[in-house]
C-alpha positions, 0 to 999 in steps of 0.5 A: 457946944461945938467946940466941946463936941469936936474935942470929945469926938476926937477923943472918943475916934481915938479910943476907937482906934486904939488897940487896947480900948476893948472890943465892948467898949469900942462898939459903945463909942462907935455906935455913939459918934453914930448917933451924934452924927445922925443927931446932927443931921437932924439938928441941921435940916431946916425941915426939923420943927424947933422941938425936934431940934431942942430935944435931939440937942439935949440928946447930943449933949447928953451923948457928948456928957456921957462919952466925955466922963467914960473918957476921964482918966479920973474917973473910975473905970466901973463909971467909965462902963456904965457912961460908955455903955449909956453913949453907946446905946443912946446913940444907937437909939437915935439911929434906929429912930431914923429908919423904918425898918428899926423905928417905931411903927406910930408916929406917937410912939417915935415922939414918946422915944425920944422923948425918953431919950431927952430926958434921960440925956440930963443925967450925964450933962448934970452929972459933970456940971460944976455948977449943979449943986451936989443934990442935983449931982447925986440925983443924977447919978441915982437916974445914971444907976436906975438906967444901968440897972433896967435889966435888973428891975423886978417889974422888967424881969416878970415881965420877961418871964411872962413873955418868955412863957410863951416861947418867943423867938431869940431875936424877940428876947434879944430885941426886948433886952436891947431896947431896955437898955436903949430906952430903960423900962418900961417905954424901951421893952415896950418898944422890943415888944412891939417889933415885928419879932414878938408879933406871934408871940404877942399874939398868943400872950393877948389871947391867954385870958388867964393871965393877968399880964394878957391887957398889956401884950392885946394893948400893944398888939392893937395900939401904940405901945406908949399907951399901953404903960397903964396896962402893965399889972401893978402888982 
């Protein structure tokens, strides 16, 4: 692993500094190699409990995967796109659990993140494993498809639409988009809603009795937001 790590970094600060990658595609890249490197000082503390370790190795994997076929001059350059974009903000996910002022504010609440990002991390390692099999394959490529398209999900977007009835700031808007596309639905809007942008805003849609969407704003107003998934309407 790292010997594979150390030829896609290469590749990947190469792309950066090449003027012809476009600027999107260099931020992807460069908020990758940031959250590999991060990830990689967590892997290396002797204070990060073995799970901790396991599961930010599978991330890096995943990461390095992801980066790995965005590279490949074979491969198509719409999936080069969307394996960029999935390094790219993966990557930015793991730096923002690092900090205090971007994590989540629960304990439980970080551990339920990044365990979506480990799970998540498979699909591109499966992607490009000659051994997996090619129903494995494909149904890595239907994970990889359902995460591009978490901004197009039609629970997601009602959920937009209920919280921007309620006039939020454009930095709640902004935070709950880039956190889906972080963390997918519905664990990474959740993750948007709950930052300290969306806090009036929450607070009113948790008073509107009316709604049937007022549980789930009063659930994360109250308590971590991993736990409120059950209170989103099933309909």
């Amino acid at each position: 692993m790292k010997e594979k790590l150390g030829k896609v970094l290469t590749a990947t600060l190469d792309a950066i500094e090449d003027p012809d990658t476009p600027p999107e595609e260099r931020a992807r890249y460069t908020e990758a190699v940031q959250g590999l490197n991060e990830a990689l000082e967590v892997i290396l503390d002797p204070n990060t409990t073995p799970e901790d370790r396991a599961r930010y190795m599978r991330i890096v994997e995943g990461i390095s995967g992801a980066l790995s076929i965005s590279l490949d001059p074979d491969t198509p350059p719409g999936d080069q796109d969307m394996y960029a974009a999935f390094a790219g903000y993966t990557g930015r996910a793991v730096t923002d659990l690092q900090y205090p002022e971007t994590r989540p504010e629960h304990a439980e609440d970080r551990e339920h993140i990044l365990r979506v990002l480990e799970e998540t991390s498979k699909s591109p390692v499966t992607a490009q494993d000659p051994n997996a099999s090619a129903e494995k394959r494909d149904e890595a490529r239907r994970k990889m498809d359902q995460w591009a398209d978490s901004l197009e999900n039609s629970q997601y977007l009602a959920f937009v639409k209920e919280v921007k009835r309620h006039k939020p700031p454009t930095a709640c808007i902004d935070t709950i988009e880039n956190r889906t596309r972080q963390a997918g639905w519905p664990h990474g809007s959740l993750w948007g809603l709950s930052s300290p942008s969306c806090a009036a805003t929450v607070s009113e849609a948790a008073d509107d009795s009316s709604s049937k969407w007022s549980e789930l704003f009063e659930c994360v107003q109250r308590d971590p937001f991993s736990t409120c998934v059950v209170r989103i309407p099933k309909d």
